[in-house]
C-alpha positions as CSV (number, residue, x, y, z in Angstrom):
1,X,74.9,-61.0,90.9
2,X,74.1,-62.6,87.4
3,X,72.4,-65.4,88.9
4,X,70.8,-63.5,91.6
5,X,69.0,-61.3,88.7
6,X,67.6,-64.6,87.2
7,X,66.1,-65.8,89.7
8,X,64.4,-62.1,90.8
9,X,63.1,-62.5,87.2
10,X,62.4,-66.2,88.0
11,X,60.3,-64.9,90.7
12,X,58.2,-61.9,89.1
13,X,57.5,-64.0,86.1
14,X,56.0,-66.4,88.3
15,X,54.5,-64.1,90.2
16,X,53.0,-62.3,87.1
17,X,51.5,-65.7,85.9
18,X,50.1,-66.6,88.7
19,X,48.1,-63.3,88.8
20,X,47.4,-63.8,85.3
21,X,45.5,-67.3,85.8
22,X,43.5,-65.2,88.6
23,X,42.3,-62.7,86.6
24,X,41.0,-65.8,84.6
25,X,39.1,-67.3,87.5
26,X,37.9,-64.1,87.7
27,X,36.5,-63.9,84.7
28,X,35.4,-67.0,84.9
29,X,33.0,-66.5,88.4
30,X,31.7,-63.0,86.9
31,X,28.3,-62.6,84.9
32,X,30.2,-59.2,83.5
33,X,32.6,-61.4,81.4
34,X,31.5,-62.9,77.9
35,X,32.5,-65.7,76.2
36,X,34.6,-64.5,73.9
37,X,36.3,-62.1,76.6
38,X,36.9,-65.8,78.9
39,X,38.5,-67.2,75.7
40,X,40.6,-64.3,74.7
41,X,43.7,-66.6,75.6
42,X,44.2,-70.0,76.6
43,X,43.3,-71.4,80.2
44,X,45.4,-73.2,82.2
45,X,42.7,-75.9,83.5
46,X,44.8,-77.8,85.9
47,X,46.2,-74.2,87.6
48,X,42.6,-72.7,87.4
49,X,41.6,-75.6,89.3
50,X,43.8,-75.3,91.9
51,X,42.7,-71.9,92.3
52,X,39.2,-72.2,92.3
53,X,39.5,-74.9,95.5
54,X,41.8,-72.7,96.9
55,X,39.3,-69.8,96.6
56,X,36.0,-72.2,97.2
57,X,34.2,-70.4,94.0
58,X,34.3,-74.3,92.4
59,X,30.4,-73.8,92.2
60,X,30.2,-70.3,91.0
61,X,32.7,-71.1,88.2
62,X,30.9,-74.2,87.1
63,X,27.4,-72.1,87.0
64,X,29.4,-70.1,84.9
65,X,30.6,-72.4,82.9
66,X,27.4,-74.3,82.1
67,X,25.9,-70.6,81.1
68,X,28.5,-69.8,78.9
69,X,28.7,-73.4,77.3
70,X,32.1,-73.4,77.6
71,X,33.7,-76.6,76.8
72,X,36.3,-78.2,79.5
73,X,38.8,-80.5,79.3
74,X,37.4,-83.9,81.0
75,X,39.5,-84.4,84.0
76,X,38.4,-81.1,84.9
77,X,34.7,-81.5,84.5
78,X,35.0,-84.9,86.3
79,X,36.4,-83.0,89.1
80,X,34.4,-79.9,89.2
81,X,31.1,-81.8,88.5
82,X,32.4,-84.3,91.7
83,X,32.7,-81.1,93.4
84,X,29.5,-79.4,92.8
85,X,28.1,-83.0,93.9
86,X,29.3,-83.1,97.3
87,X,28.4,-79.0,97.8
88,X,24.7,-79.8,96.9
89,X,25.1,-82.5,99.5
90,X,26.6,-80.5,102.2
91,X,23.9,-77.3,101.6
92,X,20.9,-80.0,101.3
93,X,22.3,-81.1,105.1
94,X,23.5,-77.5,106.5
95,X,19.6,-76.5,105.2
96,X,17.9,-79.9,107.0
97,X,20.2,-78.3,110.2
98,X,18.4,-74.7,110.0
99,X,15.1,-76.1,110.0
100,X,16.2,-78.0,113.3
101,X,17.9,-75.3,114.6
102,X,15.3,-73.1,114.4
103,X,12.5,-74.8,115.5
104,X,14.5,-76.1,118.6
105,X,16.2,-72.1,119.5
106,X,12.4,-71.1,118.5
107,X,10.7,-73.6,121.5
108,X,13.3,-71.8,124.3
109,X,12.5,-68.2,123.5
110,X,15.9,-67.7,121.6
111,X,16.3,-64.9,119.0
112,X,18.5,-65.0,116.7
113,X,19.0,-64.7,112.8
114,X,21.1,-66.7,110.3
115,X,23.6,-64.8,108.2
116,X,26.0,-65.4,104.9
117,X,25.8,-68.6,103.3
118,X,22.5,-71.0,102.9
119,X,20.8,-66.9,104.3
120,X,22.3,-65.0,101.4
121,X,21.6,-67.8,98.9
122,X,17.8,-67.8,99.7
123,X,17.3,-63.9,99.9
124,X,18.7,-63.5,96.6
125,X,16.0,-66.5,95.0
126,X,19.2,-68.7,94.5
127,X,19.9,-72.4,94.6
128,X,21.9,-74.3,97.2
129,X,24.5,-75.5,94.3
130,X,25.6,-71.7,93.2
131,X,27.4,-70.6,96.1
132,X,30.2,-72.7,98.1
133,X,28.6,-73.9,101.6
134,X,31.4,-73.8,104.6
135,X,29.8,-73.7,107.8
136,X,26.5,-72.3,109.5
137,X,26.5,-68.9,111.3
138,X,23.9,-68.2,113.8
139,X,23.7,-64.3,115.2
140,X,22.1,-64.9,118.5
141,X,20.1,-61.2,119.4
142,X,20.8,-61.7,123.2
143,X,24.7,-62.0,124.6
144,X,22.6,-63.7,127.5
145,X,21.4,-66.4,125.7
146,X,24.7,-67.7,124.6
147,X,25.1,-70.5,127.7
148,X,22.0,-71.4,127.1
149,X,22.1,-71.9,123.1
150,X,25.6,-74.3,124.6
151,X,23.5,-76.3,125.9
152,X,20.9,-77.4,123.2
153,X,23.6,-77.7,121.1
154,X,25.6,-80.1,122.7
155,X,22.4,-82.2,123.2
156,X,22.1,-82.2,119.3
157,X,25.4,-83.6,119.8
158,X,27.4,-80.6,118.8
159,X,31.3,-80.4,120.7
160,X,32.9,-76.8,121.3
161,X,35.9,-76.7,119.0
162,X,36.4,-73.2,120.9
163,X,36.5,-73.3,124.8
164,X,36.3,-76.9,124.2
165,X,37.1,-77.6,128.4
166,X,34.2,-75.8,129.4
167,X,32.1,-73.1,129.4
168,X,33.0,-71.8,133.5
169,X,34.4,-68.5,132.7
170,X,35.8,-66.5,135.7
171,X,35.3,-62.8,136.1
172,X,38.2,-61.0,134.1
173,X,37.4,-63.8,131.7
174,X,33.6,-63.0,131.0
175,X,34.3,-59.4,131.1
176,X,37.0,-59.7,127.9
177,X,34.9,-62.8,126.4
178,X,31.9,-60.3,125.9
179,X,33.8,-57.1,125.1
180,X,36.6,-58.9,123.0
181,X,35.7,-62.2,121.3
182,X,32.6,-62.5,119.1
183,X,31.9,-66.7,118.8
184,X,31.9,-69.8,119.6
185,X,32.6,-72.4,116.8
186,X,31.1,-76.0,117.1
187,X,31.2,-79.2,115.0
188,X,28.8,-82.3,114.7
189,X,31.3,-85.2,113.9
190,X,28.2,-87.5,113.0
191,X,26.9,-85.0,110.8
192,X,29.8,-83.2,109.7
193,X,29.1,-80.0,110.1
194,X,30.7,-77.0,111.5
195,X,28.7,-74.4,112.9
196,X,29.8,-70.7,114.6
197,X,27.4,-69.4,117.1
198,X,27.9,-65.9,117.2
199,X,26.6,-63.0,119.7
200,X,28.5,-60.4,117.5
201,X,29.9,-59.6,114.4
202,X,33.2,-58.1,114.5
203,X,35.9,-58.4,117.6
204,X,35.4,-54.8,117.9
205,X,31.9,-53.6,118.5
206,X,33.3,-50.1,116.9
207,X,34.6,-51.3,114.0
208,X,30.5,-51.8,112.9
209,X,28.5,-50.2,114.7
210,X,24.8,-52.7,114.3
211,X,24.3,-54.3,117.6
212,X,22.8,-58.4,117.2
213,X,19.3,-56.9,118.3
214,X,19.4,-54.4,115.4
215,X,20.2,-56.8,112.9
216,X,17.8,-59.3,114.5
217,X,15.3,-56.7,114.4
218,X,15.9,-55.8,111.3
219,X,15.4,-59.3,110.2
220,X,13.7,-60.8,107.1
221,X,12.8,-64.7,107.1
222,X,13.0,-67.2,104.4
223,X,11.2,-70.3,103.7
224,X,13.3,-74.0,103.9
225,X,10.8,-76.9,103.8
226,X,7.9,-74.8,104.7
227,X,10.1,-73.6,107.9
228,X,10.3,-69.3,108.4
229,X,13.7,-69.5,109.1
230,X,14.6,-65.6,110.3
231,X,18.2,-64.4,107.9
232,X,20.2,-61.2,108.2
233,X,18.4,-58.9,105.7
234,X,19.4,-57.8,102.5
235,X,20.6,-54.0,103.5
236,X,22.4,-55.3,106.6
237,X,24.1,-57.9,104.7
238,X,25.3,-55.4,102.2
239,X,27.4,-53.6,104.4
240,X,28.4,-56.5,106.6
241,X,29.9,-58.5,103.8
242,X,32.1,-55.9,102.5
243,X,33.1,-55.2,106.1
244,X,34.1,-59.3,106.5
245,X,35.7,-59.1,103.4
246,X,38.3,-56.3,104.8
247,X,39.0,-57.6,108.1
248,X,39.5,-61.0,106.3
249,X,41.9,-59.0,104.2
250,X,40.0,-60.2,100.8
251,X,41.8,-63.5,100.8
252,X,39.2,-65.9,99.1
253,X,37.7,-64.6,96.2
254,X,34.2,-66.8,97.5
255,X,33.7,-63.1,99.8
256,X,34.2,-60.7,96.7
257,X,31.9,-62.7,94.5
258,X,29.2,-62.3,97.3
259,X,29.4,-58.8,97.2
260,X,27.7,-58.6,93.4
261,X,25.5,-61.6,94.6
262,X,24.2,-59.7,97.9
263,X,23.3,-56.7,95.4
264,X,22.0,-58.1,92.4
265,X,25.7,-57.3,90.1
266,X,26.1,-54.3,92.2
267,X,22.8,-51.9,91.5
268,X,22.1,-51.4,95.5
269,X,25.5,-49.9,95.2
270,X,24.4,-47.3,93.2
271,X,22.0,-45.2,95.3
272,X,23.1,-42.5,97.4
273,X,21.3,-43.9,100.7
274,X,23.8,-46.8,100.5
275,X,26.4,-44.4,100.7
276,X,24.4,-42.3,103.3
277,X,24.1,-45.3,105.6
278,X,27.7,-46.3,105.5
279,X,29.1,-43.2,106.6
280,X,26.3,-42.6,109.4
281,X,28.2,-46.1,110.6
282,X,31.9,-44.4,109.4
283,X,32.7,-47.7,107.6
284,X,32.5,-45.9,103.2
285,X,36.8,-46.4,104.0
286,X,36.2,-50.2,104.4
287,X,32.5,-50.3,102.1
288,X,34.5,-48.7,99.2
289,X,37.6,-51.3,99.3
290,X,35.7,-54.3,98.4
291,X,33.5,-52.3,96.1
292,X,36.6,-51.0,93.7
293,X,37.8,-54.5,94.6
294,X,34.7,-56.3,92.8
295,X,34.8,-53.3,89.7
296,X,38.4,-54.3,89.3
297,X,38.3,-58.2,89.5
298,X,34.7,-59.1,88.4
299,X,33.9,-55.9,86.8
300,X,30.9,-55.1,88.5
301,X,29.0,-52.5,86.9
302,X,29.9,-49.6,89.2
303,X,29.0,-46.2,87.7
304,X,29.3,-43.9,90.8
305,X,31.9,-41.6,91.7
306,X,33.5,-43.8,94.3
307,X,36.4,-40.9,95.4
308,X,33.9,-38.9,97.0
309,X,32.6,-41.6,99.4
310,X,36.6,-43.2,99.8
311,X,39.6,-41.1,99.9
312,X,42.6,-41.8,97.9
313,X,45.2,-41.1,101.1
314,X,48.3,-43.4,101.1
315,X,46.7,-45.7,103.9
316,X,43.8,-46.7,102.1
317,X,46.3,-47.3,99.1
318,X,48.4,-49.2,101.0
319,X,45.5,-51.4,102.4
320,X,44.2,-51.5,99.3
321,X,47.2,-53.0,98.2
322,X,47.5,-55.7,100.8
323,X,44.0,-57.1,99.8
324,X,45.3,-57.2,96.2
325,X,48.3,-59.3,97.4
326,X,46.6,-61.2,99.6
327,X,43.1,-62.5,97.2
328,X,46.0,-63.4,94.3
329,X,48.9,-64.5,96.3
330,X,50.2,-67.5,98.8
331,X,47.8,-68.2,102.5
332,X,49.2,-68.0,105.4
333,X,48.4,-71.9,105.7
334,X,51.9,-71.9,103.7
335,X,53.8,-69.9,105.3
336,X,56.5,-70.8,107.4
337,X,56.6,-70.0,111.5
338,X,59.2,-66.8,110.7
339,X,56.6,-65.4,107.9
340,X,53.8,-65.7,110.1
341,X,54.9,-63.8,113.0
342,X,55.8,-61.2,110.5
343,X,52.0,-61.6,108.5
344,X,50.7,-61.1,111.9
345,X,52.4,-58.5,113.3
346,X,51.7,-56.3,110.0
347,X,48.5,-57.5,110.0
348,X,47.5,-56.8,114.0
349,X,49.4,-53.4,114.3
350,X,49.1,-52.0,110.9
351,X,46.6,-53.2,108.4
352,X,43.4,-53.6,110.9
353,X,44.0,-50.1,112.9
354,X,43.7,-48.5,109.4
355,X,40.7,-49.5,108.3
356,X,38.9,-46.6,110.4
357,X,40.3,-43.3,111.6
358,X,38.5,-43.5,114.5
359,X,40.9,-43.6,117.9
360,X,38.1,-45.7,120.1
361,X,38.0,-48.3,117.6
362,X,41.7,-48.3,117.2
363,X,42.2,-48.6,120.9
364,X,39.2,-51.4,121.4
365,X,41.2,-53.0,118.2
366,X,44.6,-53.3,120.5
367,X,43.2,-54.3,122.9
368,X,41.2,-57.3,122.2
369,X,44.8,-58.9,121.0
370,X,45.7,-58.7,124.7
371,X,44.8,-61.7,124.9
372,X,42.4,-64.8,123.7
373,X,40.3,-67.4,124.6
374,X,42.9,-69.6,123.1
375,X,45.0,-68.5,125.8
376,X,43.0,-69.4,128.7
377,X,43.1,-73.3,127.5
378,X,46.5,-73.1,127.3
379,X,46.8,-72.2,130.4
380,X,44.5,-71.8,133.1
381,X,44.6,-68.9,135.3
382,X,42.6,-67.5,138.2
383,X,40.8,-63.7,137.9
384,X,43.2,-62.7,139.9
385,X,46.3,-63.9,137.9
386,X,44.2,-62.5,134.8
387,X,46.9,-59.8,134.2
388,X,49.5,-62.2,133.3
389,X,47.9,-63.2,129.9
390,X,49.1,-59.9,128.6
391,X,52.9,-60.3,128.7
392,X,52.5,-64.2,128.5
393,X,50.3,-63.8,125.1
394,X,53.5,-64.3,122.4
395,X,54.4,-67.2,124.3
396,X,51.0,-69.0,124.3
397,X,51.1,-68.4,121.0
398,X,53.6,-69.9,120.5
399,X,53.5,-72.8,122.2
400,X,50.3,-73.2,120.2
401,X,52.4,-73.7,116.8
402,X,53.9,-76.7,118.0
């Protein structure tokens, strides 16, 4: 029992230092920290590191840095400086792509609008070495226009990382695919670059309510090399971030410190017709996590009366809770086969059918885990064998881990 109580103690000391080096990476992404506040205690370089790959805020850190003139061990700035290198790189190319992109989708009459990313960095008057650049995501207006999009892309010489065989859905197949899954990813292996062309948002058209022509119509365009290049607008990306940010369950701090970013530190969040708007869509349960989230790690300037848009019932605790655990705490990329069925199952039947009250959405949310896309490579069924997926599902997935 003696030893038993150690290493419990072990555990939460860890546990309680490792949240403490957050906080500092925290403080160190946020323009609501000073220097002296940063330097309060001493840094762990080496673990804040770690952390700030982990969380892909390396660029927003080093901005940070540089404006605070904070002074960095050397191996470290080697590092982060290498890193901020290769980001410029990458965002110089994924920007060169867009202008491509849009001049090609542009020629065949298809609408569409970028979103998050090189889009967010440009509304905001940015530069492409502040903000961590993963992939491109393209909104296409039209569900139509999707097959056809496939096909210009693959004569760019993009390759479907996602239906990968082909593109021949049958019925019962096209019906879930438009009702149930929300992308298709692709990736240029000459260029490196990953891309995600999407023809919605969320799995769940209910879970936020903006169709792709609403947010295409509500469009504004930015400029890249003289090209108009047509971005989710400022309002829409607002609400959509914070929305990401839940179903994503808040694990990379990159998502909360676009939430200040997308707002300029938080003032849009301020005014009443923000607040107006989100519960017209029924999403101020979801809006109002990542908002208290951003007060409470990057101390975003949030002077409204946040209970009176949110509600303070256990279930929004609770989720609350799990998107503390999960931004501070281990990925599923290291968790072992046992731990994520368990992650999965928590997170498929409890955490997502909480994050609205609404019945419809938590019915559409069941069942678009009936089954995947994944599962019809795996294997192959005709329409009218389509029923099987649903029983087969934990087996396909599996197989999948192996």
């Amino acid at each position: 029992m003696f030893n038993r109580g150690k290493t419990i103690n072990a555990e939460q000391a860890t546990t309680k230092t490792s949240k403490q080096h957050f906080r500092k990476l925290c403080q160190l992404c946020s323009p609501n920290f000073s220097k002296e506040a940063v330097l309060a205690d001493e840094i762990d370089w080496p673990t804040v590191w770690t952390l700030a790959l982990r969380h892909r805020v390396v660029p927003v850190m080093a901005d940070r840095i540089k404006q605070l003139g904070i002074i960095v061990p050397e191996d470290i700035s080697s590092r982060i400086s290498n890193n901020v290198q290769k980001n410029l790189y990458k965002g110089m190319k994924q920007a060169a792509e867009l202008v491509c992109l849009t001049k090609l989708f542009n020629e065949n009459n298809i609408p569409f609008v970028v979103f998050k990313g090189i889009a967010l960095l440009k509304l905001m008057g940015l530069e492409l070495h502040q903000r961590h650049h993963g992939d491109i995501d393209i909104l296409l207006a039209d569900v139509g226009d999707i097959k056809k999009a496939d096909v210009l892309l693959r004569s760019l010489g993009y390759e479907r990382l996602t239906m990968a065989k082909n593109f021949s859905l049958n019925k019962r197949q096209e019906q879930h695919f438009r009702s149930y899954e929300k992308d298709v990813i692709y990736h240029h292996p000459r260029r490196s670059i990953q891309l995600e062309l999407h023809f919605k948002v969320c799995l769940s058209d209910k879970l936020l309510p903006i169709s792709s022509r609403e947010f295409y119509e509500n469009r504004a365009e930015v400029q890249i090399n003289s090209e108009s290049i047509p971005v989710m607008c400022k309002a829409d990306h607002q609400v959509y971030l914070l929305v990401h940010g839940a179903v994503s369950r808040w694990f990379r701090l990159k998502w909360l410190c676009d939430v200040p970013l997308a707002t300029e530190n938080g003032k849009a969040y301020l005014s009443s017709s923000f607040f107006i708007r989100t519960e017209s869509l029924d999403v101020e349960r979801i809006t109002t996590l990542g908002i208290c989230l951003a007060r409470e790690l990057l101390a975003m300037p949030i002077v409204s009366n946040l209970s009176q848009y949110g509600d303070n019932s256990k279930s929004i605790q609770w989720i609350k809770g799990v998107a503390q655990k999960n931004i501070t705490e281990v990925t599923i990329y290291d968790m072992s086969l046992l731990e994520k069925i368990r992650f999965w199952m928590v997170f498929s039947l409890i955490y997502m059918p909480l994050l609205k009250e609404d019945r419809a959405y938590k019915l559409d949310h069941f069942k678009s885990y009936l089954t995947r896309m994944s599962d019809w490579e795996t294997l192959p069924l005709p329409s009218s064998l389509f029923f099987l997926y649903y029983p087969l599902r934990p087996f396909l997935w599996l197989k999948r881990q192996f």
